[in-house]
C-alpha positions in Angstrom: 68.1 -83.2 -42.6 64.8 -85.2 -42.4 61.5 -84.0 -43.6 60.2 -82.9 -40.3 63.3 -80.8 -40.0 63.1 -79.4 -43.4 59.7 -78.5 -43.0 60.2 -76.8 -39.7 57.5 -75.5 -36.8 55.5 -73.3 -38.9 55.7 -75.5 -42.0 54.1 -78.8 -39.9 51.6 -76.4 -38.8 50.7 -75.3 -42.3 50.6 -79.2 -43.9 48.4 -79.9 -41.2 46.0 -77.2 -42.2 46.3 -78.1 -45.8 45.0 -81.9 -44.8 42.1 -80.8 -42.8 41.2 -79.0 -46.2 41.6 -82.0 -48.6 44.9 -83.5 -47.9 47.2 -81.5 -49.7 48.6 -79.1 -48.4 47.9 -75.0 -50.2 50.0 -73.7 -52.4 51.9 -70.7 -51.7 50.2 -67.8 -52.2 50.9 -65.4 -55.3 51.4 -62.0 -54.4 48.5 -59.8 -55.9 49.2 -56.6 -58.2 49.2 -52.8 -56.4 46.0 -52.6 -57.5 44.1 -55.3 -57.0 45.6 -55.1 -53.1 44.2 -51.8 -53.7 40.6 -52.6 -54.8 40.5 -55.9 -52.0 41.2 -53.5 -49.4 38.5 -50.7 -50.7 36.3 -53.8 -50.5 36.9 -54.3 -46.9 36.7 -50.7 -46.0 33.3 -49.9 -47.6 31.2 -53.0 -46.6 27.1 -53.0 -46.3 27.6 -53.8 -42.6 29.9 -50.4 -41.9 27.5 -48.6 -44.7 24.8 -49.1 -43.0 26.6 -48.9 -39.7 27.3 -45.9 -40.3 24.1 -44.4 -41.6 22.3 -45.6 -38.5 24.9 -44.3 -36.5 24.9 -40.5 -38.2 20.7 -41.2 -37.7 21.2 -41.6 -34.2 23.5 -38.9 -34.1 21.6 -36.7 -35.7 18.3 -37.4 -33.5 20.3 -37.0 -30.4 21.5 -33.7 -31.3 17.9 -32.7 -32.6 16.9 -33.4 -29.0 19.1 -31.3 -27.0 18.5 -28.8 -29.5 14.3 -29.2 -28.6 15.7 -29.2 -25.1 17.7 -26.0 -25.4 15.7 -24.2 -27.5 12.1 -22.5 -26.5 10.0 -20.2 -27.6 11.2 -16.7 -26.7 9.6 -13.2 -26.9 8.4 -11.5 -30.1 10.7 -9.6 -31.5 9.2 -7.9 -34.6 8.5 -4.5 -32.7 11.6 -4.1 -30.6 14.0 -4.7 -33.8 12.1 -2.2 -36.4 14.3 0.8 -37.1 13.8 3.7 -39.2 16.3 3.3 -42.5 18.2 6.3 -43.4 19.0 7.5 -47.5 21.5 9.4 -47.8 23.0 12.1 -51.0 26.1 10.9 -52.5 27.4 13.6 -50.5 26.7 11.8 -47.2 23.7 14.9 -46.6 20.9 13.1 -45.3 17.8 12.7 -47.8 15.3 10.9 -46.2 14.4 8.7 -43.3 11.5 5.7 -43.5 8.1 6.5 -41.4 7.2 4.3 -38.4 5.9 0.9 -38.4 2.4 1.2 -40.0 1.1 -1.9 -37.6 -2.3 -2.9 -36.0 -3.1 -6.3 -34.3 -6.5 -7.8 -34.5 -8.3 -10.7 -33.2 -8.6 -13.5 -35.8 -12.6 -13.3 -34.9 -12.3 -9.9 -36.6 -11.5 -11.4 -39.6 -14.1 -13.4 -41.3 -13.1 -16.9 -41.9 -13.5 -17.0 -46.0 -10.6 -14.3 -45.6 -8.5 -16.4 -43.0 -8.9 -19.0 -45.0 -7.8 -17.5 -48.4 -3.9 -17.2 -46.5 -4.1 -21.2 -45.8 -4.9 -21.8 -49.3 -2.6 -19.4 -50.1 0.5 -20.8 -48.1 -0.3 -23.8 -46.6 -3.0 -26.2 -47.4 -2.2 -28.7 -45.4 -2.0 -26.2 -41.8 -4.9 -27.3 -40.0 -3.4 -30.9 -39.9 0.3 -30.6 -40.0 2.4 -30.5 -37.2 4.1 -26.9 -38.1 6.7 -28.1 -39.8 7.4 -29.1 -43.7 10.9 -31.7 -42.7 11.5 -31.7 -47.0 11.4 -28.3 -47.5 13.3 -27.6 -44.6 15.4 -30.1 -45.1 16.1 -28.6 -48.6 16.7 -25.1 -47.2 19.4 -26.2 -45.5 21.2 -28.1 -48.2 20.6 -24.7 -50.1 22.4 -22.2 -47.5 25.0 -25.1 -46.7 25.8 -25.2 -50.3 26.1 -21.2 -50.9 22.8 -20.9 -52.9 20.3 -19.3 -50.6 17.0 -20.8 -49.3 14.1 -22.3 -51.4 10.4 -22.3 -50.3 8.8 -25.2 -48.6 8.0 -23.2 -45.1 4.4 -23.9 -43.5 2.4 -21.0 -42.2 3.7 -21.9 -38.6 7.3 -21.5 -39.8 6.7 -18.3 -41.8 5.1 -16.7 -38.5 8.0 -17.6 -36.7 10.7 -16.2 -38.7 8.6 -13.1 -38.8 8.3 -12.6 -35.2 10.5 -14.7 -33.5 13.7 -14.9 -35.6 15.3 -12.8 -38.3 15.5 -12.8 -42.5 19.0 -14.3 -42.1 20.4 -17.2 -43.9 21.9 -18.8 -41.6 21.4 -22.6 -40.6 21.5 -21.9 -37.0 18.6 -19.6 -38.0 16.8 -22.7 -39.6 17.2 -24.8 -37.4 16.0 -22.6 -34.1 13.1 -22.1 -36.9 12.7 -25.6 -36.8 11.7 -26.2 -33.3 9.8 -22.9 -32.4 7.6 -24.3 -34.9 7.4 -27.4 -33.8 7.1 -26.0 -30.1 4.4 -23.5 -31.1 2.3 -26.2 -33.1 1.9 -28.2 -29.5 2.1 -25.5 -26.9 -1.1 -22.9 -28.9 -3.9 -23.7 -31.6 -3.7 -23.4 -34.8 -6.2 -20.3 -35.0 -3.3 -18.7 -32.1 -0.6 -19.2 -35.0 -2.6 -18.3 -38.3 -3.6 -15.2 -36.6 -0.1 -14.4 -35.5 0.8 -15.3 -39.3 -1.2 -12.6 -40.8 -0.9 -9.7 -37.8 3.0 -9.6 -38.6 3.7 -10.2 -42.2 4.3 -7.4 -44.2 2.2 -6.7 -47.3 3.7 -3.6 -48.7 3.5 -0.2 -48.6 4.8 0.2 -45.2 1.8 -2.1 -44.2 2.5 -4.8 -41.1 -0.8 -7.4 -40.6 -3.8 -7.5 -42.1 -5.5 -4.4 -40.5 -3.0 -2.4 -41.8 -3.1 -3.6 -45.3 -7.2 -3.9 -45.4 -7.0 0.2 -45.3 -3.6 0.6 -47.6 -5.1 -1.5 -49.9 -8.7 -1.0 -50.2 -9.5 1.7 -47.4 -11.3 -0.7 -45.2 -10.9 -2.7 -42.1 -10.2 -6.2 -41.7 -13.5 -7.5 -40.6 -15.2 -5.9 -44.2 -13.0 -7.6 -46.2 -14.4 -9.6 -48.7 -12.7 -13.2 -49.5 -11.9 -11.7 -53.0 -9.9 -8.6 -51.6 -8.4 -11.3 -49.1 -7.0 -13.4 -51.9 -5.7 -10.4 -53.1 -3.8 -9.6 -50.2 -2.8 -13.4 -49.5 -1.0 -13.4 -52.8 0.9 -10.3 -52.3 2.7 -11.8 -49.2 4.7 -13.7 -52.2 6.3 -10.6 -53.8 4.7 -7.2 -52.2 6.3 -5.3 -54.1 6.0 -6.9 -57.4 2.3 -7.4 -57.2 1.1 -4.2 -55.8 -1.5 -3.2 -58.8 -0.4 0.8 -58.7 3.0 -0.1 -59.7 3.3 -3.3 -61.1 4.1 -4.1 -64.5 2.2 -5.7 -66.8 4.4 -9.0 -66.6 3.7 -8.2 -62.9 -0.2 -7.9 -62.8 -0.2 -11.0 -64.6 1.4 -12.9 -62.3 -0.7 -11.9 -59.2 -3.7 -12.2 -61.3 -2.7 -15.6 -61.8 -1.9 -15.9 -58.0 -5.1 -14.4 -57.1 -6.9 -17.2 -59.4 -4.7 -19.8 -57.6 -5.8 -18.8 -54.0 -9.7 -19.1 -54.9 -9.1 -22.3 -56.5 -7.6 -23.9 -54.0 -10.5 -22.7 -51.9 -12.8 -24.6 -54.0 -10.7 -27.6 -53.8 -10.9 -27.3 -50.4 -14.6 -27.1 -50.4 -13.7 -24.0 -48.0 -15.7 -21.9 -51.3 -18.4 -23.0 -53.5 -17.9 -23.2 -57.4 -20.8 -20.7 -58.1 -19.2 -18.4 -55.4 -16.2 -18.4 -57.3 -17.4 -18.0 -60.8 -18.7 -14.5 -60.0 -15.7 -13.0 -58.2 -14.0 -10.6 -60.1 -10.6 -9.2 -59.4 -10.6 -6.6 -56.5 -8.5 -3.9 -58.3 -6.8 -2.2 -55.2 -7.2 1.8 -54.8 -4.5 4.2 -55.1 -1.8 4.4 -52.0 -1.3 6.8 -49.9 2.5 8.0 -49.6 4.2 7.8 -45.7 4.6 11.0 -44.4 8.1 12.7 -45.3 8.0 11.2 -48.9 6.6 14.3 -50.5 8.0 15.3 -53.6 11.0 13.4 -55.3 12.3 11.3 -52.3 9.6 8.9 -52.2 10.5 7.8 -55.6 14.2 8.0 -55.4 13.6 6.1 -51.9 11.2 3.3 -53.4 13.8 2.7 -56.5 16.7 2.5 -54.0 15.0 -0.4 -51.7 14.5 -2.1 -55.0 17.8 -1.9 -56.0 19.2 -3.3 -52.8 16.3 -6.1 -52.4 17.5 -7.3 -56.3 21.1 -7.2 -54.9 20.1 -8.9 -51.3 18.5 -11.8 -53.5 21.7 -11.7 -55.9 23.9 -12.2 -53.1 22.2 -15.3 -51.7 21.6 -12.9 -48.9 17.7 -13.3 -49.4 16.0 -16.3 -51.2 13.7 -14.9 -52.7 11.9 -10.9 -53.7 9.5 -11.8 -51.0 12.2 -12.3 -48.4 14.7 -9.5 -49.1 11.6 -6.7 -49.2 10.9 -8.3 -45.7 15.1 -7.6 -44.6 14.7 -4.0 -46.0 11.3 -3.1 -44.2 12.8 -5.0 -40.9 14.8 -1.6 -40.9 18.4 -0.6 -39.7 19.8 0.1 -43.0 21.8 3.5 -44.1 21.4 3.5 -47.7 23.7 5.8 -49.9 22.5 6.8 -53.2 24.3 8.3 -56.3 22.0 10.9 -56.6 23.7 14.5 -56.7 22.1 16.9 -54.6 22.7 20.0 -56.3 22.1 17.6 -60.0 18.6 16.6 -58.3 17.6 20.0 -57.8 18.9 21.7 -61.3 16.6 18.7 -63.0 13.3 19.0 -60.9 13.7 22.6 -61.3 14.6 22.1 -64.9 10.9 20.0 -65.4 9.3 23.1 -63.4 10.5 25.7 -65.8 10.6 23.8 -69.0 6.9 21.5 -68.9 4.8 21.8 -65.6 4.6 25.8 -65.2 3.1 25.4 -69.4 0.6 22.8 -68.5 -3.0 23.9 -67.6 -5.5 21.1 -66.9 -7.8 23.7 -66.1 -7.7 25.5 -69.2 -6.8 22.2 -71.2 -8.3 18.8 -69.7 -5.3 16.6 -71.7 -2.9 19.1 -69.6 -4.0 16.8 -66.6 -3.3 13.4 -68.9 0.9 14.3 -68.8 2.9 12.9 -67.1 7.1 13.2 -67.1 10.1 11.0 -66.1 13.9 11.4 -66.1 17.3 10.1 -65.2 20.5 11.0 -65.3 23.7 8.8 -65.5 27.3 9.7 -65.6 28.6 7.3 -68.5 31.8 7.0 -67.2 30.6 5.5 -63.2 26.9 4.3 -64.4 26.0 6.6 -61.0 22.5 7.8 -61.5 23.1 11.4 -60.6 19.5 12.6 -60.7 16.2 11.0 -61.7 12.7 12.7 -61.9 9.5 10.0 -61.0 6.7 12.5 -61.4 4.8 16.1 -60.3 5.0 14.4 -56.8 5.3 11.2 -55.0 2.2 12.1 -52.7 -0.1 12.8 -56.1 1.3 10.4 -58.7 3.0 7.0 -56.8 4.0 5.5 -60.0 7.4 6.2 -60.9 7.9 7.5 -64.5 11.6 7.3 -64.6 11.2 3.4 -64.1 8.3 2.5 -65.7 8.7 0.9 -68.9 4.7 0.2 -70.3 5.3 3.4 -72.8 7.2 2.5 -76.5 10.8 4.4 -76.5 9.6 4.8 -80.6 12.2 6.4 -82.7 14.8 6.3 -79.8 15.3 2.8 -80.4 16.7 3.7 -83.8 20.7 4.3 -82.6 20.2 0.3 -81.5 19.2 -0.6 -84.6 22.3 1.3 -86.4 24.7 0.0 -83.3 23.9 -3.7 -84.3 24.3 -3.3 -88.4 27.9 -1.1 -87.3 28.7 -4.3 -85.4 27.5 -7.1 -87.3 29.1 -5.4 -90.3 25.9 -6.0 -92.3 25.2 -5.2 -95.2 22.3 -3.7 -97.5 20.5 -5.9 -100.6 22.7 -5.2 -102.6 25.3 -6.2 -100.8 26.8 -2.7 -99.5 28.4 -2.2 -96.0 26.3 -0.4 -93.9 27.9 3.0 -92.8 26.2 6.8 -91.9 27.4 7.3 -96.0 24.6 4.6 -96.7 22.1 5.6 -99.3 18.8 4.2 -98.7 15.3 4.7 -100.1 12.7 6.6 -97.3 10.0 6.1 -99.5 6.5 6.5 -96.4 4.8 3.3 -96.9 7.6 1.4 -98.8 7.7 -2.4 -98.4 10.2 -4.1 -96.4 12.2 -6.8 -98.8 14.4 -9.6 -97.4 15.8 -11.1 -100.3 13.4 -9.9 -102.5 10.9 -11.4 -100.8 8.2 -8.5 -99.4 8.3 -8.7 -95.3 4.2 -8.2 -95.4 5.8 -4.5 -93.3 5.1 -0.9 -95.0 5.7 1.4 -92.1 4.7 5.0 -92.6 7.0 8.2 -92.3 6.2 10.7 -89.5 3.6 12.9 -91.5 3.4 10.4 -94.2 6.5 12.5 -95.9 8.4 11.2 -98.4 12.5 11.8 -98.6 13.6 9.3 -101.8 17.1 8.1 -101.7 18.6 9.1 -98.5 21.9 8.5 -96.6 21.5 6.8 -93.3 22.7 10.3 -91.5 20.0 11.7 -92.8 17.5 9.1 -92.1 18.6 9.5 -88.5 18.3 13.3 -88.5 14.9 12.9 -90.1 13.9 9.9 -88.3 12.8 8.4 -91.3 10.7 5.0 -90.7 11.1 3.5 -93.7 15.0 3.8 -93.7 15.5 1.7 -90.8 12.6 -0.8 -91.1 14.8 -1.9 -94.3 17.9 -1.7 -92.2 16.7 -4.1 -89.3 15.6 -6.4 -91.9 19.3 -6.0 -93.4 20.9 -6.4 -90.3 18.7 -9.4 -88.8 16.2 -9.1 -86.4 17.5 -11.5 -84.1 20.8 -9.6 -84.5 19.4 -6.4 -83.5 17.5 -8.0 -80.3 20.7 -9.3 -79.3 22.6 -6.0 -79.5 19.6 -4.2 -77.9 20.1 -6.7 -75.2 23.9 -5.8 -75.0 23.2 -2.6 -75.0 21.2 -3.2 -71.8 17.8 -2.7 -73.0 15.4 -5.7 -71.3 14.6 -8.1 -74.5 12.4 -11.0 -72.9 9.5 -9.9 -74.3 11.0 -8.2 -77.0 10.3 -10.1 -80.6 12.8 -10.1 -83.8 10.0 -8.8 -85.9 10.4 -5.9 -88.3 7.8 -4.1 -86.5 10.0 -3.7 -83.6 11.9 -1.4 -84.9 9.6 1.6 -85.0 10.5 1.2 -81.1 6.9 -0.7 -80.2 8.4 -2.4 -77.1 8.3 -1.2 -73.5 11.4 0.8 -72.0 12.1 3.5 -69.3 13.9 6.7 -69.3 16.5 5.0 -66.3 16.8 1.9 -69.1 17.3 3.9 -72.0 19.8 6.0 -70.2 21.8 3.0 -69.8 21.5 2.1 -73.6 22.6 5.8 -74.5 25.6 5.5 -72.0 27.1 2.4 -73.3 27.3 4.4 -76.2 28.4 7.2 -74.7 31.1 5.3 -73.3 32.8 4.0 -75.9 30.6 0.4 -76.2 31.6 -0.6 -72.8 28.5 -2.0 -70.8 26.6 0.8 -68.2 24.3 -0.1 -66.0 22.8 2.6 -64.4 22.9 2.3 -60.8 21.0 4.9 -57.9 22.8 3.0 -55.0 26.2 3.7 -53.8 26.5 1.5 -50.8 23.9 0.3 -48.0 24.9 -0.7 -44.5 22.8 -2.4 -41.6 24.4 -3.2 -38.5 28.1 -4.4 -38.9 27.5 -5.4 -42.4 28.2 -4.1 -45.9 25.9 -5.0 -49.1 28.4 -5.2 -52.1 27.0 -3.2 -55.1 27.7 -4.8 -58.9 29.8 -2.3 -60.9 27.7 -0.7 -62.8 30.3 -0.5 -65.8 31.1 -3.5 -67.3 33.1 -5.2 -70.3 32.7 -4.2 -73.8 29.1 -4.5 -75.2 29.6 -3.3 -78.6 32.9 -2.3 -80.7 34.3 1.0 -79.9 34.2 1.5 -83.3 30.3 0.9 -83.6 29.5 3.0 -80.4 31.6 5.7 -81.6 30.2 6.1 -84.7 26.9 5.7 -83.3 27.5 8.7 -81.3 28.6 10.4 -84.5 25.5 10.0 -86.1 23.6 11.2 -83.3 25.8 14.6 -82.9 24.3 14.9 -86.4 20.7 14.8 -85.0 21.2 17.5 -82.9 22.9 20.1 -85.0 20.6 19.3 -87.9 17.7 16.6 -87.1 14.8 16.7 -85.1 16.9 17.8 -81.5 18.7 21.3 -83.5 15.8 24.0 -82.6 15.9 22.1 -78.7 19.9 21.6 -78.6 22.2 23.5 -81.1 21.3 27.2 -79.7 21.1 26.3 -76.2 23.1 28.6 -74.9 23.9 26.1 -72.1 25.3 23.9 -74.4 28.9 26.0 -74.0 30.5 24.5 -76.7 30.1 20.7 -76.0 29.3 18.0 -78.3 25.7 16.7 -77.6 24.4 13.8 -79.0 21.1 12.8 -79.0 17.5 11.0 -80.3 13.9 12.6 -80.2 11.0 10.1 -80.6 7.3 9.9 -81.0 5.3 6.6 -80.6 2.0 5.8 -82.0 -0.7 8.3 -81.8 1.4 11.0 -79.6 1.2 8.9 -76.5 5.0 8.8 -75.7 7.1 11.7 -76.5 11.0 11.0 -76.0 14.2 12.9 -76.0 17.5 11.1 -74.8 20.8 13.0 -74.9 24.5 13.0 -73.9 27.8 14.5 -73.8 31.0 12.7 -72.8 30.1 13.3 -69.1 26.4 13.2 -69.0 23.1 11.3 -70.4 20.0 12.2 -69.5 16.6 10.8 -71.2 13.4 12.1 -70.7 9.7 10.4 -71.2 6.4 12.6 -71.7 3.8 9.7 -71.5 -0.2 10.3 -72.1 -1.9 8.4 -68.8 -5.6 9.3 -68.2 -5.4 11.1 -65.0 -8.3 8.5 -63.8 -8.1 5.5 -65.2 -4.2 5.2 -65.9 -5.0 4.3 -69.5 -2.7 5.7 -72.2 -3.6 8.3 -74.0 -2.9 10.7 -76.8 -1.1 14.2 -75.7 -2.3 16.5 -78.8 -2.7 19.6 -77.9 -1.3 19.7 -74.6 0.6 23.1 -73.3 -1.7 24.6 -76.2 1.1 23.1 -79.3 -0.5 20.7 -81.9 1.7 17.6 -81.2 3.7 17.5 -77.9 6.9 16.7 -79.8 7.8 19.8 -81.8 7.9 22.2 -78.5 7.9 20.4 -74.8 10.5 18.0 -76.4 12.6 21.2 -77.2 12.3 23.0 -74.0 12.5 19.6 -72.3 16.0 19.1 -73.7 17.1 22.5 -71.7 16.2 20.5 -68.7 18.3 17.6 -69.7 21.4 19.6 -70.0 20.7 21.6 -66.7 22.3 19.1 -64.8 25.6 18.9 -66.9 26.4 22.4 -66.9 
């Protein structure tokens, strides 16, 4: 067989290829490993030309969908009015409690409003409004990643796109939603003016306190109408619109006021960036405190607290959810309407406690015989430890007279209540004394008043004095808790660890943000409310597993369901600790401070009742928080000057020397009303 043969068709036609290249002809090629076939044919899947072919074909995609979109889409009617409902609270029982007034809404022209004011909202909001084109594309842009991704919306919306989720669209978190948002705004931006939109802006957001526009907030808020507001009240109201709730001054908390103070400071200053507001104009505004509110009719007595607490309840849950992206949007789904909210509270439980308060404090006050009578104020809750339902909760004389709600607020020091927390975290750190003994109720301490705190021998700089200065010597820890002795558990924190009783405090569920592992905490200086320290005393109650009191049962709005958390959760402290917390405190009320209020109640029936009285500074917050196995209730007396709000001492008041030693006592009859 001759070359040519050998070689064959294919083979000639390879050797001449092989020449053309250099005169020889290639070698056969070597067949590559798995993967580098692999990686060689990744290589010639992902090249730049098909990257970016791809990009600029998804781009191109992407714009013509945008377009029919802008095509499909236009600007329909308003909507805000025709969609408001009335929301309905209900009794556990299903018994209706309460139904939400009307929409509290007037439209004005934007010439009514002077144009400092008008302009406090774009400095507010939207700095850039009079010059964009409606829309902000990288906040947007982000919102959508955020609901695509399951974690809600973030800011980034203009004025324009604000205005029209207010009146055009809905709260949801959708991205149709978004994206219909999208091109109203950029529809509205070319079809009106800008003064068209910003007044649309501030005649349908919602301020608060049932207030819709700026009309209606200019007389909730400071009794006047729109046209006399001043650009300091103005910046006031611009910087509720981020959390209406939160900032309203009659009920915010101190973190709260804070932050719209701070808000308030932002809006002005922006103004002066803007040169829409004068330096020297600025330096001499001073905060427009708002004035008092004025309830919505059908609110009267206890349901415009329990219905205020409720809405808050569900707005925290809404944002927990990813329902809502923020306070500021959930309190905007709630007031939208349509919701039947059930709450824990017992109906027959509810009236046995206000009736309870009646017999037992407000029938023995007398502000006209005694003016610090007037300066008393009373909060409760009650919570079934075993289903952390709030079964009944007192906010105050009445919701129409006092809108703070005292079985929330938590600006008033818990004092010696706090002392059980302080005993639950040595039990469960299994701490020890100075001398290196365990710390049990068999203890023996020195309650020396005034005796200095030592950490290692080392003196704390911390002497805290015994109520009445008193002096008990070597004392077990029982005793120290049925005497409430100061000194005792000052030394005990110190024992235990500060940090380590912050932490079980927070376990516990007390809030501890701004609660500092210092010795003088334990005197019970920080801020709590009767609902909170309810909780506490029910995780106890409940054998160390975690309580959270909850008021709402279930809430409904149209074809959906809102989820509620459990309010019981896993194991906060040993059942060994909580237990024998709740030994100690049995102790307290068959011989401490709570025996002349508790032991011979005749009410009592036998039960075991545990429980903690407490006194803060100067007689300005008088506690008494108590349980059995199916109850706790906790109760708050709090000095507030009937005018200015400021705290003040109760001596004297219902004609006693110190609140403590009788209203506590009669008090505790209307904690156990609701048990029996």
């Amino acid at each position: 067989m001759n070359e040519a043969e050998r070689i064959g068709p294919m083979g000639r036609a390879e050797e001449r290829r092989a020449r053309q290249r250099g005169g020889r002809r290639a070698a056969p090629k070597r067949r590559r490993s798995s993967g580098a076939a692999g990686k060689g044919g990744i290589r010639r899947l992902f090249t730049w030309k098909k990257i970016l072919g791809t990009f600029f074909g998804l781009c191109l995609l992407g714009m013509g969908a945008f377009i029919v979109l802008y095509m499909m889409i236009g600007i329909p009617e308003g909507n805000a009015d025709a969609k408001r409902q009335s929301n309905i609270y209900k009794y556990s029982d299903g018994a209706i409690m309460a139904r939400d007034g009307k929409v509290n809404r007037e439209v004005v022209d934007l010439s009514r409003v002077p144009k400092g004011v008008r302009l406090t909202f774009v400095a507010a909001e939207n700095k850039t409004f009079y010059k964009d084109a409606g829309v902000d594309l990288k906040g947007t842009a982000r919102g959508l990643f955020n609901t695509l991704s399951g974690r809600g919306a973030q800011g980034g919306s203009t004025i324009t796109q604000q205005y029209v989720k207010n009146y055009y669209l809905t709260q949801e978190q959708t991205v149709s939603r978004k994206l219909k948002e999208l091109v109203i705004s950029l529809k509205l931006d070319r079809e009106k003016s800008k003064d068209y939109i910003l007044a649309g802006y501030i005649n349908t957001s919602y301020y608060g306190r049932n207030a819709y526009g700026i009309q209606a907030a200019a007389q909730a808020y400071y009794r006047t109408d729109a046209e006399k507001l001043s650009v300091a009240q103005g910046a006031y109201l611009a910087a509720l619109l981020q959390a209406p709730s939160q900032y309203d001054w009659a009920v915010a908390s101190p973190g709260g006021k804070k932050l719209v103070k701070a808000r308030w400071n932002y809006v002005l200053n922006n103004m002066v960036d803007e040169g829409w507001l004068s330096q020297s104009e600025r330096a001499g505004m001073k905060f427009p405190v708002p004035k008092e509110p004025r309830p919505a009719p059908g609110m009267e007595g206890q349901k415009g607290y329990l219905v205020n607490a409720a809405n808050a309840a569900l707005e925290k849950q809404l944002v927990a959810e990813g329902t809502a992206s923020s306070a500021k949007e959930a309190e905007a789904m709630v007031s939208a309407g349509g919701w039947t909210v059930t709450l824990n509270i017992d109906k027959k439980k509810q009236a046995a406690l206000e009736k309870s308060v009646k017999q037992q404090l407000t029938s023995k006050l007398d502000p006209e015989k005694r003016k610090v009578d007037g300066d008393v104020q009373a909060g409760a809750a009650s919570v079934n430890p075993k289903t952390g339902a709030v079964v009944a909760m007192y906010g105050g004389v009445n919701y129409f007279e006092h809108y703070t709600n005292n079985a929330t607020r938590s600006d008033y020091q818990p004092a010696s209540t706090f002392k059980p927390v302080i005993l639950a975290a040595a039990l469960e750190e299994q701490a020890k004394t100075q001398d290196g003994k365990p710390i049990t109720a068999n203890t023996v301490y020195d309650g020396t008043s005034r005796r200095q705190v030592m950490d290692n021998g080392t003196k704390v700089g911390f002497a805290p004095e015994n109520e009445d200065d008193e002096n008990y010597g070597k004392i077990t820890v029982q005793t120290a808790m049925n005497k409430s002795v100061n000194s005792v558990f000052a030394q005990m924190g110190v024992d235990v660890g500060m940090t380590n009783v912050v932490d079980v405090a927070g376990k516990l569920g007390m809030d501890t943000k701004n609660m500092q592992a210092v010795p003088a905490q334990t005197l019970g200086s920080m801020g709590a409310s009767p609902l909170e320290m309810a909780g506490v005393y029910a995780t106890l109650a409940n054998h160390g597993k975690k309580v959270t009191p909850a008021l709402v049962k279930s809430a409904e709005h149209l074809n959906r369901t809102v989820t509620m958390p459990d309010p019981v959760g896993d194991q906060a402290v040993s059942r060994e600790a909580a237990d024998s917390v709740t030994s100690v405190l049995t102790g307290v009320v068959d011989d401490g401070t709570a025996q002349a209020s508790v032991r011979n109640n005749p009410e009592r029936d036998g039960q075991q009742v545990a429980g903690k009285t407490g006194t803060s500074d100067n007689n300005k917050s008088a506690w008494f928080t108590g349980y059995t196995p199916n109850l706790v209730t906790s109760v708050g007396l709090f000095g507030e000057d009937a005018k200015t709000h400021a705290q003040v001492p109760m001596y004297k008041a219902a004609g006693e020397p110190r609140i403590q030693t009788v209203v506590i006592s009669r008090r505790r009859s209307g904690a156990r009303t609701p048990s029996a």
